[in-house]
C-alpha positions as MATLAB code, in Angstrom:
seq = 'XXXXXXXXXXXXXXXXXXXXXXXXXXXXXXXXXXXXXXXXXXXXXXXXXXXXXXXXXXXXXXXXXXXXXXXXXXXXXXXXXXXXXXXXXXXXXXXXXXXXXXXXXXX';
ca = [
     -25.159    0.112  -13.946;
     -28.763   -1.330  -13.124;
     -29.371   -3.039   -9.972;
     -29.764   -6.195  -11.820;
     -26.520   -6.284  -12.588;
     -24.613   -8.888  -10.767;
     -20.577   -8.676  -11.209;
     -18.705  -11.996  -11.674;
     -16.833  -13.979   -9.797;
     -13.763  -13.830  -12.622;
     -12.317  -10.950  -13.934;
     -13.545   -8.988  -16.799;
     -12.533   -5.368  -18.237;
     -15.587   -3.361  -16.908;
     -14.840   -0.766  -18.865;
     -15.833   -3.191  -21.499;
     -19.002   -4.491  -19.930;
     -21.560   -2.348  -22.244;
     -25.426   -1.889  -21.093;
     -28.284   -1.012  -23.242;
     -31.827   -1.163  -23.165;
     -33.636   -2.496  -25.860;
     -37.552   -1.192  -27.630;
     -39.110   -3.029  -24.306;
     -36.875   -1.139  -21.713;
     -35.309   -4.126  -20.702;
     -31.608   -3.983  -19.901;
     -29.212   -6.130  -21.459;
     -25.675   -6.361  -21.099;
     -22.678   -6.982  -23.634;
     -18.765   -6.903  -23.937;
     -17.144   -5.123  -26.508;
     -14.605   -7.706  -27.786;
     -13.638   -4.667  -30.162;
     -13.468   -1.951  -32.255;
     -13.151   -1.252  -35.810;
     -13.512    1.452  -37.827;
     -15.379    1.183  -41.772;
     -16.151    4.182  -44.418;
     -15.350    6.719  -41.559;
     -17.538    5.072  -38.542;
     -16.893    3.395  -35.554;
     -18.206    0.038  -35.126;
     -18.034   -2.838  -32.358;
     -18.800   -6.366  -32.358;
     -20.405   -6.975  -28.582;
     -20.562  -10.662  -27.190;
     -24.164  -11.707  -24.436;
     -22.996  -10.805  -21.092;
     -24.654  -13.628  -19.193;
     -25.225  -11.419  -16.048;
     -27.885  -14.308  -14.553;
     -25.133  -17.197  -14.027;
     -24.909  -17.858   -9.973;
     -21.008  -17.960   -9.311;
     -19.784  -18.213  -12.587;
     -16.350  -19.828  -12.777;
     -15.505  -19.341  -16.375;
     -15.634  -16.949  -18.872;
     -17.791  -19.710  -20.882;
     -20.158  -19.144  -18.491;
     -20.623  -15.332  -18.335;
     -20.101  -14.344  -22.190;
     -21.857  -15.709  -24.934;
     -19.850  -15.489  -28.225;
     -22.565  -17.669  -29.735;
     -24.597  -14.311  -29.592;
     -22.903  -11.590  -30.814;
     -23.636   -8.380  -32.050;
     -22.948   -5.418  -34.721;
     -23.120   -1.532  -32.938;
     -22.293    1.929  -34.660;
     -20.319    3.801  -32.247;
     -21.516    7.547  -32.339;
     -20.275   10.237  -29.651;
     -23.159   11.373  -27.566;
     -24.577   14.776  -26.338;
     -22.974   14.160  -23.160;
     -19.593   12.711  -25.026;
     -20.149    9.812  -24.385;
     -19.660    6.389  -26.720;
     -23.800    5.426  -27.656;
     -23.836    2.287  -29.330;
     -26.352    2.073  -32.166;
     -28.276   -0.047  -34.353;
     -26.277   -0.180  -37.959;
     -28.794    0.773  -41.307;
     -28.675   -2.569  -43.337;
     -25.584   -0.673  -45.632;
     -23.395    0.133  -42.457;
     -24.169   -3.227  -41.451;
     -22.994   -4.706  -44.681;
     -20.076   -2.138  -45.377;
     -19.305   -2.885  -41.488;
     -19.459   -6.802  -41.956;
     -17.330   -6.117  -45.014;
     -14.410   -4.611  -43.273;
     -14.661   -7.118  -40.651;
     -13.916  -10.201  -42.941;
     -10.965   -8.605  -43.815;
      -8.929   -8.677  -40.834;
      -6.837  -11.746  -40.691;
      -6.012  -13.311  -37.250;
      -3.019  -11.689  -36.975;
      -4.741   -8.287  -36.779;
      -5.342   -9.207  -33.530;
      -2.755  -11.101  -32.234;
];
């Protein structure tokens, strides 16, 4: 991860803390909350990593559910997990799938 990445004072999966750089170059940073799958892709909704909080002592303070995301999951070169921008239908055939699940999909 960057060098502007600060690690928080509580615990978080890191294996869910997700980085990507946006049109500008700049570096943000998200955690997957999950993964779903829709008409045969692989889709995650990422929460704001708040990676600028001094000493944060709650999650509340680190991850931003108010700002969320939508990313299509696609395997790259390397094998690795590249999260993507969605086309406006695997955004709506994603959101679709997503209202589906009742709570106790995830319980």
């Amino acid at each position: 991860m960057s060098d502007n990445y600060k690690e928080p004072t509580i615990e978080f999966d890191e294996d869910n803390i997700i980085e990507m750089i946006d049109e500008d170059g700049e570096t943000h940073y998200f955690y997957e909350e999950m993964q779903f799958e829709a008409d045969g892709n692989r889709y995650a909704i990422l929460s704001f990593f708040n990676t600028d909080e001094k000493n944060p002592t709650n999650e509340e303070d680190v991850l931003n559910e108010n700002e969320t995301t939508l990313a299509k999951i696609v395997k790259g070169e390397d094998g690795e997990d590249e999260y993507l921008t969605p086309t406006d239908e695997e955004f709506t055939t994603a959101v679709e799938a997503y209202e589906k699940f009742d709570e106790s999909d995830f319980e």
